[in-house]
C-alpha positions in Angstrom: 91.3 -54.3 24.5 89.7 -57.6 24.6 93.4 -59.6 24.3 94.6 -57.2 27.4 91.6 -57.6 29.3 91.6 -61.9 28.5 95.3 -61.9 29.3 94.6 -60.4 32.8 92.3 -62.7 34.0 94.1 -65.2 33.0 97.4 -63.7 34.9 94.7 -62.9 38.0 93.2 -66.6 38.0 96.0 -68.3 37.2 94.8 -69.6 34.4 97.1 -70.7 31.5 94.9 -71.4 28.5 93.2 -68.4 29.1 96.0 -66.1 29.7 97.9 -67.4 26.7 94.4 -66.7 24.5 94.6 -63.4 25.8 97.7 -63.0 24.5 97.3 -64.3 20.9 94.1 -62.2 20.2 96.1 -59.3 21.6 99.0 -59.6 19.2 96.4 -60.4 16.3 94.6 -57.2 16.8 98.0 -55.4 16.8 98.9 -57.2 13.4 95.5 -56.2 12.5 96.2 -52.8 12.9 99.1 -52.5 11.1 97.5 -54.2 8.4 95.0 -51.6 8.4 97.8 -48.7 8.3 99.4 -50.2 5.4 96.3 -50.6 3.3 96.1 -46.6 3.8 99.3 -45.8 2.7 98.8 -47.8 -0.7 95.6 -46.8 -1.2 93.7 -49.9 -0.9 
């Protein structure tokens, strides 16, 4: 939620840099995720 919420502000305040952080921690935590779900299914 905190990539969504950076990449908001960023859009709202027109600010690049922060809109574009936004959007890597978002995709990071989505990677992170899946990740995660992968580690369950082989048991790690």
């Amino acid at each position: 939620m905190k990539g969504a919420a950076k990449e908001i502000c960023g859009i709202v305040s027109d600010n690049q840099k922060l809109k574009e952080d936004g959007s890597d921690e978002k995709i990071a935590g989505k990677v992170q995720g899946k990740i995660g779900q992968v580690e369950k299914v082989l048991g790690n």
